[in-house]
C-alpha positions in Angstrom: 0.0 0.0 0.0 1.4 3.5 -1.0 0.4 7.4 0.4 1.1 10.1 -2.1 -0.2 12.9 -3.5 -2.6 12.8 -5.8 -1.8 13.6 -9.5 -3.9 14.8 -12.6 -4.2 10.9 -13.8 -6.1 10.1 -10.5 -9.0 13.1 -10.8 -11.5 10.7 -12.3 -11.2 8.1 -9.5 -11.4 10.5 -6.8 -13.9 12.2 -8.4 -15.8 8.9 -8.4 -15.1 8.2 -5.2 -16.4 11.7 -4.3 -20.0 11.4 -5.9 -19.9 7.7 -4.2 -19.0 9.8 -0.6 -22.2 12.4 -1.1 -24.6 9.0 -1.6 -23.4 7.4 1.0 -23.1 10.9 3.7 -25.9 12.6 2.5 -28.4 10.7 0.3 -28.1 12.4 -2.8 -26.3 12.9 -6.1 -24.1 15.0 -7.1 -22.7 15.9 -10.8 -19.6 13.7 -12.1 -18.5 16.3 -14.3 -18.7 19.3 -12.2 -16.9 17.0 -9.2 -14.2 16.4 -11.9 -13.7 20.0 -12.7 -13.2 20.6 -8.9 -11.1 18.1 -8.3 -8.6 19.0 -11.4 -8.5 22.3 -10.2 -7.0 21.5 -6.5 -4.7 18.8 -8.2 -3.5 22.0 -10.6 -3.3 24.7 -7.5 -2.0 23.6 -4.8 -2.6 27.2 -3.1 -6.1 25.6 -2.9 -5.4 22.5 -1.1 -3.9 18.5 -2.0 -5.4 15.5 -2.1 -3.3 12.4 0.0 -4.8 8.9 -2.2 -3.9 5.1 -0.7 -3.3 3.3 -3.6 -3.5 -0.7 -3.6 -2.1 -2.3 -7.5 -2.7 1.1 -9.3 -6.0 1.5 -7.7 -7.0 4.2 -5.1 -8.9 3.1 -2.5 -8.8 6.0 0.4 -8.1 9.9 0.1 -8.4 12.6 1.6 -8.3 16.4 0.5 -7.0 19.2 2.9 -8.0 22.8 2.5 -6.5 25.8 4.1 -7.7 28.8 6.6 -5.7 31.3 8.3 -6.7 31.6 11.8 -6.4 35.2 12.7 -7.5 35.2 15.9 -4.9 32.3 16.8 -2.2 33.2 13.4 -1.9 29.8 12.6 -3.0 28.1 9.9 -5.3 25.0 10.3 -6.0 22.4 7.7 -9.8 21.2 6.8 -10.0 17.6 6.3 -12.1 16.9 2.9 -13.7 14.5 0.8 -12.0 11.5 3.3 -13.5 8.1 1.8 -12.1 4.4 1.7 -14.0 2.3 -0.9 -16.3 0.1 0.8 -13.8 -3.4 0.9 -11.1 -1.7 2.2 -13.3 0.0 5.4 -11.7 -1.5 9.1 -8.6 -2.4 7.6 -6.6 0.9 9.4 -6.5 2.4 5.9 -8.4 6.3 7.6 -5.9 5.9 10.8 -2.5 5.7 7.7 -4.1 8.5 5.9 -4.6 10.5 8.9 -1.1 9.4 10.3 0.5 10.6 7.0 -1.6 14.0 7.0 -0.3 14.5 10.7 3.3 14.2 9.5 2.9 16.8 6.5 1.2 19.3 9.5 4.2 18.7 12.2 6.6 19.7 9.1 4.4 22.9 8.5 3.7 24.0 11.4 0.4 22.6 11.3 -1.7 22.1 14.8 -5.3 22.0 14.2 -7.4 20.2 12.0 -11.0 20.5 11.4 -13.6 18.9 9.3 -17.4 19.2 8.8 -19.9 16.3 8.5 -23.3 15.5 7.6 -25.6 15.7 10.7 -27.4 12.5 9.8 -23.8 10.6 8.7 -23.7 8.8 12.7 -21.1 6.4 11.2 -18.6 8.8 10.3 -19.3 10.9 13.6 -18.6 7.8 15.9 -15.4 7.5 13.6 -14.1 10.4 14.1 -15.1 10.3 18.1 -13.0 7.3 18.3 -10.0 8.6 17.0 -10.2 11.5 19.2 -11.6 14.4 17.5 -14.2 16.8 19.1 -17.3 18.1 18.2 -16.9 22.1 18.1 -18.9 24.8 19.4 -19.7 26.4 16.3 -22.5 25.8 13.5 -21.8 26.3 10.2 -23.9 28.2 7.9 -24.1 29.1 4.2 -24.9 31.4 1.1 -25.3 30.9 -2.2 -24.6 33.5 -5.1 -26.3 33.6 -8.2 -24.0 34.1 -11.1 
C-alpha cells in the first residue's frame, strides 16, 4: 500500500469516489463532471489544497483532501480535512488511521496544529469514527450562502 499525492491521472477516480461519498453521507447525487472539474483544479493549485490517495495495485482506494484557513485570531493556519473516503472493501482495515497518520506528518513539518472537518448531521457512522479517533465536536454551527451568477 502507498500514500502520495494525488496527480492529474487520478482526478477521475477520486472524483468517483467523491460522488460515491455524497450517496453514502448525504443521500443524494451530485454531478460527475462538475466534481471532476473541482477536483482537477485542486490537483492543478496547490494554493487551494492537496489530495493524499492510498493506492493498492494502481488503484485508489482511500483519500483525503485538505484545504487551508488562516486563523487570525490564533495566526496559525489549520488544515480542513475533505472529501476522506475508503471504498467500501477496504473499510476497518486501518486504511483512515495511515491517511490520517501521514496527513499528521505533513502538519508537524508545517507547522500545522489543528485540523478541522465538517460532516453531515445524519452521517452517525462517520461521527462515531471520528469520536474514536479522538476528535471533538466544536462549538460552532456552520452556515451558508449561495450567489447567483
Amino acid at each position: 500500500m502507498l500514500i502520495r499525492f494525488a496527480q492529474e491521472d487520478d482526478a477521475e477516480q477520486i472524483a468517483r469516489n467523491n460522488v460515491q461519498l455524497v450517496r453514502i453521507s448525504e443521500d443524494r447525487d451530485i454531478e460527475f463532471h462538475q466534481v471532476l472539474k473541482g477536483v482537477k483544479q485542486v490537483i492543478a493549485n496547490k494554493h487551494k489544497g492537496f489530495y493524499l490517495v492510498t493506492e493498492e495495485k494502481k488503484e485508489i482506494i482511500g483519500q483525503i483532501l485538505v484545504t487551508f484557513e488562516w486563523s487570525d485570531w490564533q495566526a496559525l493556519n489549520i488544515w480542513w480535512l475533505q472529501s476522506i473516503y475508503v471504498r467500501e472493501k477496504w473499510r476497518q482495515q486501518g486504511i483512515l488511521t495511515k491517511l490520517l497518520d501521514f496527513v499528521h506528518d505533513l502538519a508537524a513539518k508545517e507547522n500545522v496544529t489543528i485540523f478541522r472537518l465538517y460532516v453531515h448531521k445524519k452521517n452517525k457512522k462517520a461521527i462515531k469514527i471520528y469520536e474514536k479517533i479522538g476528535m471533538k465536536k466544536e462549538l460552532y454551527t456552520i452556515y451558508s450562502h449561495t450567489i447567483d451568477i
